[in-house]
C-alpha positions as CSV (number, residue, x, y, z in Angstrom):
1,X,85.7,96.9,93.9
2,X,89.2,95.0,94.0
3,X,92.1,97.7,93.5
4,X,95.7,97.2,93.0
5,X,98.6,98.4,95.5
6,X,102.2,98.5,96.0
7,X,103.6,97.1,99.3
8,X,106.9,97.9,99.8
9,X,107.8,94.5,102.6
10,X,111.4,93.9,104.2
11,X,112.3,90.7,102.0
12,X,112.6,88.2,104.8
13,X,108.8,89.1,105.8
14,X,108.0,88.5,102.2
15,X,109.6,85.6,101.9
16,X,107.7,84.0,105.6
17,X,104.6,85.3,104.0
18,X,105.3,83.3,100.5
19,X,106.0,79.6,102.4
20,X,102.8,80.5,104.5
21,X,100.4,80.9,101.4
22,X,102.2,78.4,99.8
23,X,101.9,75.5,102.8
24,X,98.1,76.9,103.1
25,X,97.5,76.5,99.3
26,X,97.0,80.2,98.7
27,X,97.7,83.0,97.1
28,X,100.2,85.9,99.0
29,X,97.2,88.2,98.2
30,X,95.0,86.1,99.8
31,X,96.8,85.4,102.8
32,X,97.9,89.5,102.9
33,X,93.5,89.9,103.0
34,X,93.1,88.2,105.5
35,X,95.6,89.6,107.9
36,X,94.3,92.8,107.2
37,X,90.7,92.1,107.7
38,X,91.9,91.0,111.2
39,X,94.0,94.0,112.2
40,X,91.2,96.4,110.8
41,X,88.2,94.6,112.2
42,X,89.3,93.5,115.4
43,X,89.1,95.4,119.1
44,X,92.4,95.6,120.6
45,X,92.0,93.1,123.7
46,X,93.2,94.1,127.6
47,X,92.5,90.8,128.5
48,X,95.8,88.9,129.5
49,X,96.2,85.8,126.4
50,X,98.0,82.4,128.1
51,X,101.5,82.9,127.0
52,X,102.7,79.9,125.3
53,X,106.5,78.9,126.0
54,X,108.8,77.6,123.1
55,X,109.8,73.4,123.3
56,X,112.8,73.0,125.2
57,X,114.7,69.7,124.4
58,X,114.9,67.5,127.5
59,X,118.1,66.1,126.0
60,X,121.6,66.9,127.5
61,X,122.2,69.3,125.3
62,X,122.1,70.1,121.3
63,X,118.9,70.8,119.1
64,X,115.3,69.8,120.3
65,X,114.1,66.2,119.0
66,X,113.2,66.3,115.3
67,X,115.1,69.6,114.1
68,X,118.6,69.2,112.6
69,X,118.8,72.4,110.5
70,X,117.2,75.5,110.0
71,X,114.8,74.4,107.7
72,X,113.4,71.6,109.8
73,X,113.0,74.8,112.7
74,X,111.2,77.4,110.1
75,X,108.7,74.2,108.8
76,X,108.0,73.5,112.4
77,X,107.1,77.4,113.1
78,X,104.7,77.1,109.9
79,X,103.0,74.5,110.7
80,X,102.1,76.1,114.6
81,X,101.2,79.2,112.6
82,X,98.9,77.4,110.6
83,X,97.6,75.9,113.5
84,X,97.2,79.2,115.2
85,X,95.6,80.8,112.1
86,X,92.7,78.2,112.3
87,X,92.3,78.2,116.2
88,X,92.1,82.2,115.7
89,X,94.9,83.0,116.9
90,X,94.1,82.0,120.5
């Protein structure tokens, strides 16, 4: 039985949620399922995860290759998400 719900969200998480479905080709209530299956479902882990460090330009200085505003930064954060959400999370 599907029942509806109010989430009350801080607007900038609700936003970040909306350009994931949207670059996944989802619905927000989709994408909100399926985060919530995880949490509920899933044993919290003790074993250590491989922590992965952030690009760092090898430039001499300024923005790392390819990003010239915010936008470009966020799109490139998606799209590792993405990539993340289909490699489950590992």
């Amino acid at each position: 039985m599907i029942r509806r719900t109010t989430v009350r969200l801080p607007s900038e998480l609700l936003k970040k949620a909306q350009r994931k479905a949207a670059a996944e080709g989802r619905t927000l209530t989709g994408l909100m399922e399926e985060g919530l299956r995880y949490v509920v479902s899933e044993k919290p882990s003790n074993e250590k995860r491989e922590r992965v460090m952030p690009r760092v330009s090898t430039a001499g200085g300024g923005q790392a290759p390819g990003v010239r505003t915010l936008r470009d930064l966020e799109e490139i954060e998606d799209a590792e998400y993405i990539e993340r959400l289909r490699n489950g999370f590992r």
